[in-house]
HTML snippet that shows the backbone in 3Dmol.js (N, CA, C, O; Angstrom):
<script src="https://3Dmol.org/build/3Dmol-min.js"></script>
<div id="view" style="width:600px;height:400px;position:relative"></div>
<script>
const pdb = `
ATOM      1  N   UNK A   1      13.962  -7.927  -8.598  1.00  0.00           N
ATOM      2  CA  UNK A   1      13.343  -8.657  -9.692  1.00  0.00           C
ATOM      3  C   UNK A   1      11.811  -8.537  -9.628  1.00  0.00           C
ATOM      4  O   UNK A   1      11.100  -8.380 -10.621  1.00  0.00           O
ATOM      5  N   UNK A   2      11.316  -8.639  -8.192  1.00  0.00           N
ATOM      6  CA  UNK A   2       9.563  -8.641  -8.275  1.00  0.00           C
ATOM      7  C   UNK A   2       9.374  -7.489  -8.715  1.00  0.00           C
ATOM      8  O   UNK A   2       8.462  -7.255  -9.508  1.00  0.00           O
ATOM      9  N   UNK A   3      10.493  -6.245  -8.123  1.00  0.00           N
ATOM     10  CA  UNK A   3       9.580  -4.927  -8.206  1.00  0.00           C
ATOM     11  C   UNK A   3       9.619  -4.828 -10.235  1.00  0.00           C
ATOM     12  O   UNK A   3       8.628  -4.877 -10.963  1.00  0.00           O
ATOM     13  N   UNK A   4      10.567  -4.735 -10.521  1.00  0.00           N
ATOM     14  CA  UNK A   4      11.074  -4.903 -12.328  1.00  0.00           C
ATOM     15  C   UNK A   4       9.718  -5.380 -12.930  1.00  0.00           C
ATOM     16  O   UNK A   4       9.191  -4.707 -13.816  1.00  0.00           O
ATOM     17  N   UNK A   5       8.937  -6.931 -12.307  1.00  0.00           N
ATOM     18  CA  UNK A   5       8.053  -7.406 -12.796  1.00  0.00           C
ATOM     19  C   UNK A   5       7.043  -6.286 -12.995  1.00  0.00           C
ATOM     20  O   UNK A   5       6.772  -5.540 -13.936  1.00  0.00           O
ATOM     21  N   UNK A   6       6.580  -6.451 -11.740  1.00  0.00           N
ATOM     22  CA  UNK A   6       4.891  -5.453 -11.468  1.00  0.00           C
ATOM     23  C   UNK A   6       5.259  -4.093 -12.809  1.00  0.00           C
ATOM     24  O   UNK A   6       4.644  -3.899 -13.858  1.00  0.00           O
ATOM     25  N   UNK A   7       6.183  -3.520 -12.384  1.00  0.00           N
ATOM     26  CA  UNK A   7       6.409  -2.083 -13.139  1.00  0.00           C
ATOM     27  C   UNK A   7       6.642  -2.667 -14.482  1.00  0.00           C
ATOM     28  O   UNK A   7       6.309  -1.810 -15.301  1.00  0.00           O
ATOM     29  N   UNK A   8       7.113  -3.865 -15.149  1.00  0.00           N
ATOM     30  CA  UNK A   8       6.792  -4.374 -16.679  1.00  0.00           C
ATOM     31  C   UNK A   8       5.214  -4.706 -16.627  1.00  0.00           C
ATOM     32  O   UNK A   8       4.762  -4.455 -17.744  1.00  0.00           O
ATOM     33  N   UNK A   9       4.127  -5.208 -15.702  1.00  0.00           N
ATOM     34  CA  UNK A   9       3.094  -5.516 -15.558  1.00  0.00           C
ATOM     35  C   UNK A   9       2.025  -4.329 -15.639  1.00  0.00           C
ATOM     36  O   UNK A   9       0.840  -4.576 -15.860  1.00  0.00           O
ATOM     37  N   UNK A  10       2.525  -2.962 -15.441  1.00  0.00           N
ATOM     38  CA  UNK A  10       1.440  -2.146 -15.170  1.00  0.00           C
ATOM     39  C   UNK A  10       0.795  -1.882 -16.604  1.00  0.00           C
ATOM     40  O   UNK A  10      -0.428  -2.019 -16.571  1.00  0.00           O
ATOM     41  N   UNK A  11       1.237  -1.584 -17.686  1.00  0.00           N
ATOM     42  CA  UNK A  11       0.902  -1.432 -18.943  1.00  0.00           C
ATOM     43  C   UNK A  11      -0.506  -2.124 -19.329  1.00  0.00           C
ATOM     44  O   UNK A  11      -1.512  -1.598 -19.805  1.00  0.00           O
ATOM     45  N   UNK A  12      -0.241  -3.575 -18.946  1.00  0.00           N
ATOM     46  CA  UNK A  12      -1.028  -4.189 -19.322  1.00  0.00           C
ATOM     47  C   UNK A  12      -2.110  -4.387 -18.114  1.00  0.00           C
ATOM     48  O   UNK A  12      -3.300  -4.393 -18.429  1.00  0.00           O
ATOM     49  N   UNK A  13      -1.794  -4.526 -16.940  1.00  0.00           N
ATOM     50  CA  UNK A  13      -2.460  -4.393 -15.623  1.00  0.00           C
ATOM     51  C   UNK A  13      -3.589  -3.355 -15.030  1.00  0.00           C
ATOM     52  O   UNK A  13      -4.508  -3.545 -14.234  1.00  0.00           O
ATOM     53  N   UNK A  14      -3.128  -2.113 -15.778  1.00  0.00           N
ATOM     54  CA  UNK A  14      -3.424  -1.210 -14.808  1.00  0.00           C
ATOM     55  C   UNK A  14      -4.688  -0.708 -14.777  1.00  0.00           C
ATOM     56  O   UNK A  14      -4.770   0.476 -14.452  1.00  0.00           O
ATOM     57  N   UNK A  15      -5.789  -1.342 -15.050  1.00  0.00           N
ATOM     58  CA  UNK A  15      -7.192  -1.403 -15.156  1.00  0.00           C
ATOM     59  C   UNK A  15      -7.535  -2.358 -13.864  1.00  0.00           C
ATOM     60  O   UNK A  15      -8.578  -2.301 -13.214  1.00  0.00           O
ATOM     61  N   UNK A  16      -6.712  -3.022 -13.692  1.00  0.00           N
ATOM     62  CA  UNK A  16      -7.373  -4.201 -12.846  1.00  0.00           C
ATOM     63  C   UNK A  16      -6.699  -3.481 -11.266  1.00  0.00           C
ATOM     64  O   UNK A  16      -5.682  -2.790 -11.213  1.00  0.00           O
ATOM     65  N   UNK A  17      -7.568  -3.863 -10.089  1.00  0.00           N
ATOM     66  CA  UNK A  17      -7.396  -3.418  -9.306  1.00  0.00           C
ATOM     67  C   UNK A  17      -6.801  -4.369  -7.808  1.00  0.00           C
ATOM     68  O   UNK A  17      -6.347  -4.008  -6.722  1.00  0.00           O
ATOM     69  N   UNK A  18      -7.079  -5.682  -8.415  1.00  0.00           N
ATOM     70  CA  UNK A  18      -6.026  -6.851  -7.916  1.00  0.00           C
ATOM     71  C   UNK A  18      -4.621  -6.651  -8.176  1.00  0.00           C
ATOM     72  O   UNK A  18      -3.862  -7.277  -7.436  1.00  0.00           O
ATOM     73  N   UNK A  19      -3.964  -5.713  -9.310  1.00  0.00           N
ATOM     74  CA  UNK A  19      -2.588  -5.883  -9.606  1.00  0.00           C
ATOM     75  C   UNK A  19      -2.405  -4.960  -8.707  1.00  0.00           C
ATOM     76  O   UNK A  19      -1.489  -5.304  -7.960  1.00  0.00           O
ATOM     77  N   UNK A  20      -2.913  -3.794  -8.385  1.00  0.00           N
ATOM     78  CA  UNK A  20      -2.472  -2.592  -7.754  1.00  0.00           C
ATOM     79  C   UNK A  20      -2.219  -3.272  -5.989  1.00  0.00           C
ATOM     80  O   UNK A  20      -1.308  -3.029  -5.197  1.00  0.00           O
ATOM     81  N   UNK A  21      -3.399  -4.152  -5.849  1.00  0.00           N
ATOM     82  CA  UNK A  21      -3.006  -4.593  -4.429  1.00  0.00           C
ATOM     83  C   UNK A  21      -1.556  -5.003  -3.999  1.00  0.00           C
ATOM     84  O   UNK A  21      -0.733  -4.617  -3.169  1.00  0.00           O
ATOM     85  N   UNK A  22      -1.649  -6.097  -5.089  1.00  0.00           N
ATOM     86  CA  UNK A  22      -0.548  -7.503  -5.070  1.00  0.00           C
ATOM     87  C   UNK A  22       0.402  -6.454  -5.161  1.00  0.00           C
ATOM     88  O   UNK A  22       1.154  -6.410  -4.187  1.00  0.00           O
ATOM     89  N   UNK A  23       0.632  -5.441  -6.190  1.00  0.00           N
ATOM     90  CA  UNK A  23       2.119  -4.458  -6.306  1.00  0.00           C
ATOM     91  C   UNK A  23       2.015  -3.858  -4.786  1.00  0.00           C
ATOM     92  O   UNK A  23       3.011  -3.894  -4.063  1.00  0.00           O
ATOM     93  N   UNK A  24       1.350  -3.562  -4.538  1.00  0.00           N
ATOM     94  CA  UNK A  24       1.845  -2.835  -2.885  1.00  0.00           C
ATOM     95  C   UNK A  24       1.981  -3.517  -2.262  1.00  0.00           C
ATOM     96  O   UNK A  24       2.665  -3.300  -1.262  1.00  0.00           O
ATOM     97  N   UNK A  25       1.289  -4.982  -2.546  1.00  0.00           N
ATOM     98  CA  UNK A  25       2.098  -6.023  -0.741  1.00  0.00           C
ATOM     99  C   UNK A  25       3.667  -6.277  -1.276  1.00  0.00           C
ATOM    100  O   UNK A  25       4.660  -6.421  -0.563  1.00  0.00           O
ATOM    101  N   UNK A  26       3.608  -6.287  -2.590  1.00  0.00           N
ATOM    102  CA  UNK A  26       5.325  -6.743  -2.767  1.00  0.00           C
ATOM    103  C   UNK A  26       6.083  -5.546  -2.527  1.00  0.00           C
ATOM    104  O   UNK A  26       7.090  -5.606  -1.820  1.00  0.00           O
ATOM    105  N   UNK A  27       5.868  -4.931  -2.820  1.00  0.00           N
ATOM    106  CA  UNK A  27       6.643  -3.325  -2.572  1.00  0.00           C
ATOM    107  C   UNK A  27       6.834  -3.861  -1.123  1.00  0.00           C
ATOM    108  O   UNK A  27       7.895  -4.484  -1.059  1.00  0.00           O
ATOM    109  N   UNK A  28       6.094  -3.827   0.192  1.00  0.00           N
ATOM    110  CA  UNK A  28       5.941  -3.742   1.130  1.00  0.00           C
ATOM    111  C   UNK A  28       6.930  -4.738   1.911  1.00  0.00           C
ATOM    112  O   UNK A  28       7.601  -4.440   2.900  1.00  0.00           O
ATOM    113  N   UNK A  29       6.883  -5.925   1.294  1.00  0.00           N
ATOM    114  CA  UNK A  29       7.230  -7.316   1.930  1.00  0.00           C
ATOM    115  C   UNK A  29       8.951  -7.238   1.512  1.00  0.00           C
ATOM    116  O   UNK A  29       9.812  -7.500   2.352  1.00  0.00           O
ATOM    117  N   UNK A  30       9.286  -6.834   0.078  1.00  0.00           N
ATOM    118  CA  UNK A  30      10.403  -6.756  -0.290  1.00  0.00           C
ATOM    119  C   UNK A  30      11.228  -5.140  -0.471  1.00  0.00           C
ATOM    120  O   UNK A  30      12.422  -5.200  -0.765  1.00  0.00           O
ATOM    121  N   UNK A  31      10.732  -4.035  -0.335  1.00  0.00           N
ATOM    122  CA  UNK A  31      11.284  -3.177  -0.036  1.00  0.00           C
ATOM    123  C   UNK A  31      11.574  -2.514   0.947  1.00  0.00           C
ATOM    124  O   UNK A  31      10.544  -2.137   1.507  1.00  0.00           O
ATOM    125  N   UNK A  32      12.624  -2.125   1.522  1.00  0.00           N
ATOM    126  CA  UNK A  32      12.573  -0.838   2.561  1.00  0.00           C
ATOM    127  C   UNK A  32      12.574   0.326   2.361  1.00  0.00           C
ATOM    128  O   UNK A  32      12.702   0.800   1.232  1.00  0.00           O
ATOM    129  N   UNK A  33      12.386   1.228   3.750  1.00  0.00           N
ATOM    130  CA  UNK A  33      11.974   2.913   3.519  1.00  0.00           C
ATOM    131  C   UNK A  33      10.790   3.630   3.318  1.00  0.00           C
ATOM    132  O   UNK A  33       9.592   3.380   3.192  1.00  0.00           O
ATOM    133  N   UNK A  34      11.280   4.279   3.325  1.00  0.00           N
ATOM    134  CA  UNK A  34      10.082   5.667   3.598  1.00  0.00           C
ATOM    135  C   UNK A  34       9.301   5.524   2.326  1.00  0.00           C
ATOM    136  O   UNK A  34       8.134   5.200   2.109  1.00  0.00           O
ATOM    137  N   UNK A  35      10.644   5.983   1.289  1.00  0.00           N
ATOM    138  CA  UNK A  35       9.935   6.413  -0.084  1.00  0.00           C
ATOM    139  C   UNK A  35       9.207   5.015  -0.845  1.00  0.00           C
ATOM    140  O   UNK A  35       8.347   5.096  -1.723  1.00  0.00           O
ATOM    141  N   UNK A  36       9.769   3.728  -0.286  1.00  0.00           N
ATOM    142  CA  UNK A  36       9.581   2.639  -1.128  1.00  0.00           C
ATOM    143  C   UNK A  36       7.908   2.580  -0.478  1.00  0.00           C
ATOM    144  O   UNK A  36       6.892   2.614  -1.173  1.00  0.00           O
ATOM    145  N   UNK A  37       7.970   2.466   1.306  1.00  0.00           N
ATOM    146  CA  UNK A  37       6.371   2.358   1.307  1.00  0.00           C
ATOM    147  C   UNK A  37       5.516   3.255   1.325  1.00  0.00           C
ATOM    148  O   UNK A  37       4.471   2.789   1.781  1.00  0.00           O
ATOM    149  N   UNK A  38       5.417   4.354   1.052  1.00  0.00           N
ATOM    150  CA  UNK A  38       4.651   5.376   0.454  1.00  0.00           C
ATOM    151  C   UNK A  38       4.216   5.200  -0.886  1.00  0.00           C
ATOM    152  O   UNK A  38       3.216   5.633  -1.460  1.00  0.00           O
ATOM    153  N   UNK A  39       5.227   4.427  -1.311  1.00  0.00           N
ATOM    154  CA  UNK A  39       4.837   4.179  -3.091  1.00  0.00           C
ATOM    155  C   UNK A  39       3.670   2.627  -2.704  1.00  0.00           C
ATOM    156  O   UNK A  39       2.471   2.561  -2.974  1.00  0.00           O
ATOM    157  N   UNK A  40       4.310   1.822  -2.192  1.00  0.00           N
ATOM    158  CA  UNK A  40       3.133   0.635  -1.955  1.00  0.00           C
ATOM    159  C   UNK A  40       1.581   1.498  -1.379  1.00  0.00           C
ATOM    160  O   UNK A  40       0.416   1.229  -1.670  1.00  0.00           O
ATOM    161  N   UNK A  41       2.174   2.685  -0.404  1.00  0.00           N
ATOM    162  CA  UNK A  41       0.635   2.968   0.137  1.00  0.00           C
ATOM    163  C   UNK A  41      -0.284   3.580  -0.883  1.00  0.00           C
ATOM    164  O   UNK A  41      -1.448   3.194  -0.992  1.00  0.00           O
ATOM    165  N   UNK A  42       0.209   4.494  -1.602  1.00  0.00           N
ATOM    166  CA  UNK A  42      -0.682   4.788  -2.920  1.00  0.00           C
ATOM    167  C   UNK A  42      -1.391   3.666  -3.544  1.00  0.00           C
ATOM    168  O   UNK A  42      -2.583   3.759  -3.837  1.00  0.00           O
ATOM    169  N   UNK A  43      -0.696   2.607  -3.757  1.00  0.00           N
ATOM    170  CA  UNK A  43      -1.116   1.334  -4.312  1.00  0.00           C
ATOM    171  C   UNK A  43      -2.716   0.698  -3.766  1.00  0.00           C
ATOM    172  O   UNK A  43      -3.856   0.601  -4.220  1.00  0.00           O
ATOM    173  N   UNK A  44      -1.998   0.369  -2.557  1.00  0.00           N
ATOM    174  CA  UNK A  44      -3.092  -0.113  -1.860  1.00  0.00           C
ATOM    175  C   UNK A  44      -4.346   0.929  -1.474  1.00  0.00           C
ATOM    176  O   UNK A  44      -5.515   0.545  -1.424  1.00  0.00           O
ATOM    177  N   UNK A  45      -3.994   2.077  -1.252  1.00  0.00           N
ATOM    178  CA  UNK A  45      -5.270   2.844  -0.617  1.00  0.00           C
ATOM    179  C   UNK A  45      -5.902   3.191  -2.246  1.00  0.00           C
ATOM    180  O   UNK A  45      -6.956   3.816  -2.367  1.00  0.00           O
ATOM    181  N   UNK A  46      -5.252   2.786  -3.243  1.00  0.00           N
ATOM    182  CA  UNK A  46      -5.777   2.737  -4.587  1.00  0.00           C
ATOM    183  C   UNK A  46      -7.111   1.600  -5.002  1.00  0.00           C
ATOM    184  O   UNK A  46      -7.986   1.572  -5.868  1.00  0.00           O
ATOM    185  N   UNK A  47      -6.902   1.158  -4.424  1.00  0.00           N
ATOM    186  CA  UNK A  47      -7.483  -0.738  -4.538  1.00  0.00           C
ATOM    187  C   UNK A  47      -8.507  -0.276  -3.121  1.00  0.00           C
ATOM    188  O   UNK A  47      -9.600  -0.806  -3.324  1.00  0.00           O
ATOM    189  N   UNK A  48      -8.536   0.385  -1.997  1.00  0.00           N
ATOM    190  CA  UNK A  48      -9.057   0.370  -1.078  1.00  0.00           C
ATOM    191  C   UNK A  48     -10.203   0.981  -1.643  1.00  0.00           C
ATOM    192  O   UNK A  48     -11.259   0.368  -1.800  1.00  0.00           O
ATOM    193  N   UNK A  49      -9.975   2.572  -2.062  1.00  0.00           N
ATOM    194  CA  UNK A  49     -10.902   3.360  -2.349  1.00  0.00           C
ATOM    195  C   UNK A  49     -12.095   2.930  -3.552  1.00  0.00           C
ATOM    196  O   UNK A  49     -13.316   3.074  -3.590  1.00  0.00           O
ATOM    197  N   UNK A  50     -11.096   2.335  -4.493  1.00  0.00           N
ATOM    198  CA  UNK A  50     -12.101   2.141  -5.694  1.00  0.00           C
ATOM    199  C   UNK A  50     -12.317   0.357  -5.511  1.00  0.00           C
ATOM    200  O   UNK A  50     -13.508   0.279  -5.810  1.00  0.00           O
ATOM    201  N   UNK A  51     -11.977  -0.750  -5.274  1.00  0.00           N
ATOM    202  CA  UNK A  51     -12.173  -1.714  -5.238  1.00  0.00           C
ATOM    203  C   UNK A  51     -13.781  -1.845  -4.614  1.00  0.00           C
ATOM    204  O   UNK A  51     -14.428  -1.050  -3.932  1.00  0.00           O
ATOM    205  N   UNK A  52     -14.148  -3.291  -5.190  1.00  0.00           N
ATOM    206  CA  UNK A  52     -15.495  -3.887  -4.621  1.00  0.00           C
ATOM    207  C   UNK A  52     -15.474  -3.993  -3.042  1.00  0.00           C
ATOM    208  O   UNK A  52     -14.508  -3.431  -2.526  1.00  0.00           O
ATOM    209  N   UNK A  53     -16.269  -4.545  -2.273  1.00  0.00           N
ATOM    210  CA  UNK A  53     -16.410  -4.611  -1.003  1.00  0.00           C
ATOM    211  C   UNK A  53     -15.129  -5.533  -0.566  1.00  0.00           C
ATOM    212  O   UNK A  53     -14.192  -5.093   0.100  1.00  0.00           O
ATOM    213  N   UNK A  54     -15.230  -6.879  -1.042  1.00  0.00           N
ATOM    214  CA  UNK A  54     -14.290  -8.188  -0.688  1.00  0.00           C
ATOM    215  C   UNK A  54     -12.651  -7.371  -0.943  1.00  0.00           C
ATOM    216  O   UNK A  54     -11.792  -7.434  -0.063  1.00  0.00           O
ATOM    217  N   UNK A  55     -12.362  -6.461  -2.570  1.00  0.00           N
ATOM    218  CA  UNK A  55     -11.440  -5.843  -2.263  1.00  0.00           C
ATOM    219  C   UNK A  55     -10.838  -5.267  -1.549  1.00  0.00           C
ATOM    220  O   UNK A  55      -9.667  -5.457  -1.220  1.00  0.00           O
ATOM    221  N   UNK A  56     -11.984  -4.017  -1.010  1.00  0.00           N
ATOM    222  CA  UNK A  56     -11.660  -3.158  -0.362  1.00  0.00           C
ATOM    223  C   UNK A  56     -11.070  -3.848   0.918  1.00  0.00           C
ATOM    224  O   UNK A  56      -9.871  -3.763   1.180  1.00  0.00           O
ATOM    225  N   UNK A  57     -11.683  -4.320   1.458  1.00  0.00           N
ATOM    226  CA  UNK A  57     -11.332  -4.870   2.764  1.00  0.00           C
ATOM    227  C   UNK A  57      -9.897  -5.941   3.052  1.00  0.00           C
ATOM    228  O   UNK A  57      -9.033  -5.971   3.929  1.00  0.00           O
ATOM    229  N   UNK A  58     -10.191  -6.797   1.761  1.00  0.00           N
ATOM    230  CA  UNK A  58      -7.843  -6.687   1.830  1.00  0.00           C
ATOM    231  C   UNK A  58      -7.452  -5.592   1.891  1.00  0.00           C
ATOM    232  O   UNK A  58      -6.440  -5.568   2.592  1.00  0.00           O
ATOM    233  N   UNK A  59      -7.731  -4.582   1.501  1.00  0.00           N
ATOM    234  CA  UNK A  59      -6.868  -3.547   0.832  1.00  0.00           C
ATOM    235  C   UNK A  59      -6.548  -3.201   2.275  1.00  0.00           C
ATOM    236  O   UNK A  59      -5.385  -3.160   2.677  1.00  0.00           O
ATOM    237  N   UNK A  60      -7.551  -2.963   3.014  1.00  0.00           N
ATOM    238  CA  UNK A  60      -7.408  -2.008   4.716  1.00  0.00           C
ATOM    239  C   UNK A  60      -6.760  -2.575   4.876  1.00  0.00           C
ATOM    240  O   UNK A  60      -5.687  -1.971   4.908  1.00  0.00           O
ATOM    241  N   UNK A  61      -6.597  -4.197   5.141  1.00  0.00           N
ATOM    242  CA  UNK A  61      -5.196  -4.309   5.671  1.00  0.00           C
ATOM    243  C   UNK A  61      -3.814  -4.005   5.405  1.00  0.00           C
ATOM    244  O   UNK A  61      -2.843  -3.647   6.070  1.00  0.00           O
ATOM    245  N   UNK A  62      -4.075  -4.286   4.143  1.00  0.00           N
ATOM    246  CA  UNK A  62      -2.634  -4.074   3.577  1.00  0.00           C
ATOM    247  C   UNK A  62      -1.853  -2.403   3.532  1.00  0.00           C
ATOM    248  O   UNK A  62      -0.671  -2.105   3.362  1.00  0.00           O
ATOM    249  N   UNK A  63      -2.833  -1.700   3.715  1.00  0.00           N
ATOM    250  CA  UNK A  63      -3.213  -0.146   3.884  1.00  0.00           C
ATOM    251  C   UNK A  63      -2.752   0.148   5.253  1.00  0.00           C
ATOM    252  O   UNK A  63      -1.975   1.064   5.524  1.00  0.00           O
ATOM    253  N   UNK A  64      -3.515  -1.062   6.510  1.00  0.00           N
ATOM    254  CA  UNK A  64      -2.807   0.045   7.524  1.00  0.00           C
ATOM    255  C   UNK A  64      -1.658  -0.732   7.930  1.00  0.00           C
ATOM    256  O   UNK A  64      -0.855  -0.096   8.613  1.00  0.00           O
ATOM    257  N   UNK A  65      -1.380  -1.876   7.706  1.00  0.00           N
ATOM    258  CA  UNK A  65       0.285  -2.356   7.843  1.00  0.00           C
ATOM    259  C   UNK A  65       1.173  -1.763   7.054  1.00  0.00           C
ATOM    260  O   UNK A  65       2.297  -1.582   7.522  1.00  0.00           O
ATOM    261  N   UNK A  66       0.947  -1.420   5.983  1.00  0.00           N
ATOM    262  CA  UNK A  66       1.758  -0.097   5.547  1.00  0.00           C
ATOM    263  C   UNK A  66       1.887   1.399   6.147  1.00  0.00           C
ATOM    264  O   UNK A  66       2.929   2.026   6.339  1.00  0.00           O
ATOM    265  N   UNK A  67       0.744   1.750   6.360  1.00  0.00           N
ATOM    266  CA  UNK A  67       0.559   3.065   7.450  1.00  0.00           C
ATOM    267  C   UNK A  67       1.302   2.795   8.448  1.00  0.00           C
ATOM    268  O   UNK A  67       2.190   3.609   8.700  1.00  0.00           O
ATOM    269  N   UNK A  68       1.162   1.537   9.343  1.00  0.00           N
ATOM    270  CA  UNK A  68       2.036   1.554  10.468  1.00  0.00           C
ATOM    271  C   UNK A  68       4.050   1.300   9.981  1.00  0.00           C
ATOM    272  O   UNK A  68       4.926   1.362  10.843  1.00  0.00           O
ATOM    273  N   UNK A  69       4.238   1.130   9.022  1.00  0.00           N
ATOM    274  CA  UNK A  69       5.696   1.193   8.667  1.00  0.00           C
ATOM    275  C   UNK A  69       5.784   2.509   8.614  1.00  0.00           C
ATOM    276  O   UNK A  69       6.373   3.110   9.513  1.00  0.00           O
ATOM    277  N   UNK A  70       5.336   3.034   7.778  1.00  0.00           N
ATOM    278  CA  UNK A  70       5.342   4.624   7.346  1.00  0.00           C
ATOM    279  C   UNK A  70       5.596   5.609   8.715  1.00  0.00           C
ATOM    280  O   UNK A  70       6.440   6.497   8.838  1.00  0.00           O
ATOM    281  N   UNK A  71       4.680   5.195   9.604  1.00  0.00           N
ATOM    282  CA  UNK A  71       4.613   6.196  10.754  1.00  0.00           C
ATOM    283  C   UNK A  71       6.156   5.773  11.891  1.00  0.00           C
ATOM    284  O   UNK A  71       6.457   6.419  12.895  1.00  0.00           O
ATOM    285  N   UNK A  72       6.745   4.822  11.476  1.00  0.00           N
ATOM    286  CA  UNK A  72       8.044   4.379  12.467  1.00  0.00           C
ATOM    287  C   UNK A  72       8.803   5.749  11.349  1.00  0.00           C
ATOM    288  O   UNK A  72       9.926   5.930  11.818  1.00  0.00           O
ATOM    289  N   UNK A  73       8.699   6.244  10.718  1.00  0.00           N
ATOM    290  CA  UNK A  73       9.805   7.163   9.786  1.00  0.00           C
ATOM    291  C   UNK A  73       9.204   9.068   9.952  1.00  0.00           C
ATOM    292  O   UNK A  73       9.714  10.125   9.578  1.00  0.00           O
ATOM    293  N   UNK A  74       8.240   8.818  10.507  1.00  0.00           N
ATOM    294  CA  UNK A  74       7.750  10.138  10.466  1.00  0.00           C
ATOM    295  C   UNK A  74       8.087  10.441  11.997  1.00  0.00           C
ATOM    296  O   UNK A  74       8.091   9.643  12.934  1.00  0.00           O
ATOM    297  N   UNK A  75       8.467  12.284  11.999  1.00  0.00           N
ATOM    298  CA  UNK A  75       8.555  12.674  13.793  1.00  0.00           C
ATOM    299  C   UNK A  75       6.826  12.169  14.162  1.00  0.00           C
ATOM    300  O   UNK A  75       5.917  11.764  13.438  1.00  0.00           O
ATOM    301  N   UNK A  76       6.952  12.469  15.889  1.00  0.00           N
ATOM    302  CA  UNK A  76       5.775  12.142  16.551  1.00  0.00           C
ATOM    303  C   UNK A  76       4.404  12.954  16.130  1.00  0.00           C
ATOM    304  O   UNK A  76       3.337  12.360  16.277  1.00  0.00           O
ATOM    305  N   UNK A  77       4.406  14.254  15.627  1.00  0.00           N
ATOM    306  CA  UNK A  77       3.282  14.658  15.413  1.00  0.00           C
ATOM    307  C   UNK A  77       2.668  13.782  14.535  1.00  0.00           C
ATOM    308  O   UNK A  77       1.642  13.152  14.792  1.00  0.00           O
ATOM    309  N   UNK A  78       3.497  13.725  13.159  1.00  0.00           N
ATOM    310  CA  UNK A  78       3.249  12.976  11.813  1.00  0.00           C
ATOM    311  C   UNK A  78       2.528  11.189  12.487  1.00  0.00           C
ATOM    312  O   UNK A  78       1.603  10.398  12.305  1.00  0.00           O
ATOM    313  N   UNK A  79       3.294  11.322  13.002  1.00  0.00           N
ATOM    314  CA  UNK A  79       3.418   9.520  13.212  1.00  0.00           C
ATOM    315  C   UNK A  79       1.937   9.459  13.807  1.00  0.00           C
ATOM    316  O   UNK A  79       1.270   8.548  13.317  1.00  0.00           O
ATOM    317  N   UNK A  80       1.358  10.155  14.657  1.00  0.00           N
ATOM    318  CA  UNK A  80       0.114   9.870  15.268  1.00  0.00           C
ATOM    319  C   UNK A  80      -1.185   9.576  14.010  1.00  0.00           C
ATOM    320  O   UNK A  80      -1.870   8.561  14.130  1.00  0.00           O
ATOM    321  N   UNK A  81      -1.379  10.316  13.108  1.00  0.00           N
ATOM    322  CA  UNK A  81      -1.779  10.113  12.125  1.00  0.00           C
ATOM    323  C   UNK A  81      -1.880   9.206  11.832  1.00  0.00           C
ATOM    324  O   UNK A  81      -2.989   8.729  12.072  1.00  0.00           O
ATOM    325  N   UNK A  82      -0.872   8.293  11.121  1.00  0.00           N
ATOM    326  CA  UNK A  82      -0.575   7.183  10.699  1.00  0.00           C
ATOM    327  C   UNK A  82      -1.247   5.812  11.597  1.00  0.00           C
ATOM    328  O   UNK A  82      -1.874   4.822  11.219  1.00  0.00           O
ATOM    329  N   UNK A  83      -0.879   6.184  12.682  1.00  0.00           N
ATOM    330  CA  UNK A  83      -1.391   5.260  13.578  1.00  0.00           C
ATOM    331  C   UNK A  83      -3.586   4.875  13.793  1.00  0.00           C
ATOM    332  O   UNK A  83      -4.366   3.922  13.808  1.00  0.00           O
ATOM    333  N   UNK A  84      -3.589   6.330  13.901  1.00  0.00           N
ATOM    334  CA  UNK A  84      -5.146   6.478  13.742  1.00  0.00           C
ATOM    335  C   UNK A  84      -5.314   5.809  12.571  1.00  0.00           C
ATOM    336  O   UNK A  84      -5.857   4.709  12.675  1.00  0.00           O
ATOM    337  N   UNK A  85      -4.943   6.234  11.298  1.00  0.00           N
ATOM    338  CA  UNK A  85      -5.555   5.739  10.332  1.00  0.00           C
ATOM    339  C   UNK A  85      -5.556   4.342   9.664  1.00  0.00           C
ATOM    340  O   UNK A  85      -6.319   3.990   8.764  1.00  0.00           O
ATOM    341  N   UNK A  86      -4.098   3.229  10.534  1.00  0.00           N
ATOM    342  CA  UNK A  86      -4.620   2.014  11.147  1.00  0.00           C
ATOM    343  C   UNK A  86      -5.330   1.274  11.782  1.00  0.00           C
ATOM    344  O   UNK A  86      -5.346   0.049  11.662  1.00  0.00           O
ATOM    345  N   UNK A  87      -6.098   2.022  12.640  1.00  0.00           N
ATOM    346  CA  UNK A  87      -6.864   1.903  13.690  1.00  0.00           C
ATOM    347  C   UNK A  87      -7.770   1.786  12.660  1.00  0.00           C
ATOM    348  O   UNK A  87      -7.988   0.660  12.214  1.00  0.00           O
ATOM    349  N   UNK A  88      -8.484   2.986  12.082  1.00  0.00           N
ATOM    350  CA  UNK A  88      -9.514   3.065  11.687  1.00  0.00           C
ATOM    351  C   UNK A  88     -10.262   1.997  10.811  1.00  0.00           C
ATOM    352  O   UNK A  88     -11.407   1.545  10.791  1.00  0.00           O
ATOM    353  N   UNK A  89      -8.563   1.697   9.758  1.00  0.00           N
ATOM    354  CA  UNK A  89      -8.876   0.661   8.799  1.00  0.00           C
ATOM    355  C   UNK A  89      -9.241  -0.800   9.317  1.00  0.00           C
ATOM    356  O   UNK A  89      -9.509  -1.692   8.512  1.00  0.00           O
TER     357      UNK A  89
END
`;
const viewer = $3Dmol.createViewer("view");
viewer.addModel(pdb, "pdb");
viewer.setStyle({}, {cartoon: {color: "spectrum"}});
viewer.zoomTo();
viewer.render();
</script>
């Protein structure tokens, strides 16, 4: 039902860069998998890159707690990546 919402929400949303957050923590909180949080991570590293300062900086989080789900699904080379780029955030 949340995800149904956001994806009826983007139409009208998708200028604003608070919706893009909030859609990737719900993706995140209520979906599983690979493909589901890869779709939240676009979201958020969306809101990371272009958001204001105060944005951006939710966003890292929400960015590398997603990175770190992501990297439990990738082999070990992949996965190291993922991990750094939690770190970093």
């Amino acid at each position: 039902l949340i995800y149904t919402i956001y994806e009826n929400l983007q139409s009208l949303l998708e200028n604003d860069l608070h919706y893009w957050l909030q859609r990737a923590k719900s993706i995140y909180r209520t979906q599983n998998g690979l493909e589901n949080y890869e779709e939240a991570y676009t979201y958020a590293k969306k809101a990371y890159i272009d958001g204001d300062d105060a944005l951006s900086t939710k966003a890292a989080l929400t960015t590398a707690l997603i990175s770190c789900a992501i990297a439990e699904y990738k082999q070990e080379k992949e996965k190291l990546g993922y991990y750094v780029e939690s770190v970093y955030l």
